[in-house]
C-alpha positions, 0 to 999 in steps of 0.5 A: 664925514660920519661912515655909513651903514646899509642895513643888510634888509634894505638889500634882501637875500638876492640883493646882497648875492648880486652885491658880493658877485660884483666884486668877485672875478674868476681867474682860472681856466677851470672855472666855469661858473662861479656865483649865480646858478644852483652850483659852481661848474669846474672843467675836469676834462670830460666832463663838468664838476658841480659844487654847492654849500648850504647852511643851516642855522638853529633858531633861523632855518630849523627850531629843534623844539619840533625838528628830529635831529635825525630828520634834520641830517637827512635834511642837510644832505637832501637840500644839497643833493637837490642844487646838484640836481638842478644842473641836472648832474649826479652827487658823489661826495659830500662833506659835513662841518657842524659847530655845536654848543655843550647842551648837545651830548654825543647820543645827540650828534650820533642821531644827527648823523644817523640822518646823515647817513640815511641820506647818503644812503638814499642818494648815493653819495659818500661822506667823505670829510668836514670839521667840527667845532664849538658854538656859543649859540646852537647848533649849525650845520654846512653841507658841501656837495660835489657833483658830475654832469657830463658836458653836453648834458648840464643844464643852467638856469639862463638857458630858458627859450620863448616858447618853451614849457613851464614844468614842476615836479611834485607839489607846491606849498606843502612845506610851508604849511607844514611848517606853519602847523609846527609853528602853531603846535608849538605856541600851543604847547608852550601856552599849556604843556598838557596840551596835545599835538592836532596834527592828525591827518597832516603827516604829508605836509609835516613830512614835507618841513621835516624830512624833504626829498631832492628830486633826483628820481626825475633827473634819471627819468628825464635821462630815459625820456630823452629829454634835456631842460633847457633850464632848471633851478631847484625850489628853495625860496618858492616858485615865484623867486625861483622862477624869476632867477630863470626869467632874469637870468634867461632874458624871457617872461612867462606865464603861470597857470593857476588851475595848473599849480599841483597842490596836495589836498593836505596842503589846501586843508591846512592853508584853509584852516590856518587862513591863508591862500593854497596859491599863496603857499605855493608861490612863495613857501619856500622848501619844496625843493621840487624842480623847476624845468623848461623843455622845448614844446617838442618834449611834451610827448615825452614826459606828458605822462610821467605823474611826477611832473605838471605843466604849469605855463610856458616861457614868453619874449617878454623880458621879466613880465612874469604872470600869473593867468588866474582862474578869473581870467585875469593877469597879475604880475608874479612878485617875490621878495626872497630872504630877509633877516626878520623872516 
């Protein structure tokens, strides 16, 4: 009987998460939850411990082509500071191990880490150990991240309740149009090196791409409100995968407004310039790392004047129908596919 292969593509990024999460049971008394929200949770007596890892993958995640090293370490620090946020919890320590190739000198790692810093600096978290060591094919950079939440106040993705409203901070899409523009710049100067950058007027959704911010300014406001999210997840594959994990994970539907999406003018202007849908780019871009929350309609006072967050829908009992109610009047399912190896 010949041995047979599963192309890891016929499975997806989500598809092989849960296939992985099948085979692996937890064992200790401390641990809490393992595979399947934006960070594991650890009982430390008190109060609940959250830890999270990212890579990030020259030549898949980054092209240094176009990406500051600098911005690059800040960004490394940010996307993780950002799963810690999600469970509505508060960073402390992180740890850095990166594999370099010799094509990076030490005036190049010292700029990686000054982004680092930066970003410690910013969230306030210490950087307090990691490895290094060498690599045949670029550079790759993994980040872990160790958090606190108190007990009473930890909030996952699974806890989202009919009737609930839907809400994001920030905007949507502005970081895959960004990266779109990089992307176009860069075939445009490799076809002619004498050719300058156009990406004046774009600087947000650059920034956007290269230099993210994880959104823990809103997780203290949401603290002086009063207010508790029933459920959370940070947007890192894009609004629509984000907020199917929710409904998947929670047992409810929702719905999704369409003139309600919050998406920056720089974003609609280059969605139109490079022909491709502002919703489109808010749906499925991926790299906002902006947050996705419910809170029980009886927050809404609270918060409905913070400029940091938009009500986008509301949850519904309709277990996985999730929608979009578009300005037409019309309903269509919300779909994503998440990560693939030929993205």
């Amino acid at each position: 009987m010949a041995d047979t292969r599963t192309e890891i593509n016929s499975l997806g990024e989500f598809g092989l998460i849960q296939r992985i999460n099948k085979k692996i049971k937890t064992n200790l008394p401390d641990t809490i939850t393992g595979i399947g929200d934006d960070s594991a949770v650890i009982d430390l007596g008190d109060e609940f411990g959250l830890l999270s890892t990212d890579i990030l993958l020259e030549g898949v995640h980054f092209d240094l082509t176009f990406f500051p090293l600098k911005h690059l370490g800040y960004k490394a620090i940010a996307i993780n500071v950002s799963d810690i946020a999600a469970m509505n919890g508060t960073p402390r320590q992180v740890t850095v191990a990166i594999a370099l190739s010799n094509r990076f000198s030490v005036e190049a790692v010292d700029e990686l880490y000054e982004g680092i810093h930066a970003a410690c600096k910013d969230f306030n978290v210490d950087l307090v150990g990691g490895d290094t060591t060498s690599s045949r094919s670029g550079l790759l950079i993994s980040v872990s991240v160790f958090g606190r939440v108190k007990k009473d106040k930890i909030t996952y993705r699974h806890g989202a309740r009919p009737n609930d409203l839907l809400c994001v901070t920030g905007d949507l899409g502005g970081a895959y149009m960004g990266l779109q523009l990089l992307e176009r710049e860069k075939q445009v100067f490799m076809a002619n090196p004498q050719m300058q950058p156009e990406l004046e007027g774009k600087d947000y959704v650059i920034q956007r791409q290269l230099r993210p911010e994880a959104r823990m300014d809103v997780i203290y406001e949401l603290a002086e409100a009063g207010v508790l999210p029933t459920s959370m997840i940070d947007l890192s594959d894009g609004l629509a995968s984000d907020l199917l994990h929710i409904c998947a994970q929670s047992g409810v539907g929702a719905i999704v407004f369409e003139e309600k999406l919050p998406i920056d003018e720089q974003t609609y202007i280059a969605a139109t310039e490079l022909n491709l849908g502002p919703v489109t780019a808010a749906l499925n871009g991926g790299e906002d790392y902006e947050l996705l929350f419910t809170v029980p309609q009886v927050s809404y006072d609270l918060i409905k004047n913070n400029p940091k967050i938009s009500f986008i829908g509301y949850i519904t009992d309709k277990k996985n129908e999730v929608l979009l109610h578009t300005n037409a009047d019309n309903r269509i399912p919300i779909t994503a596919q998440g990560w693939n190896r030929e993205n």
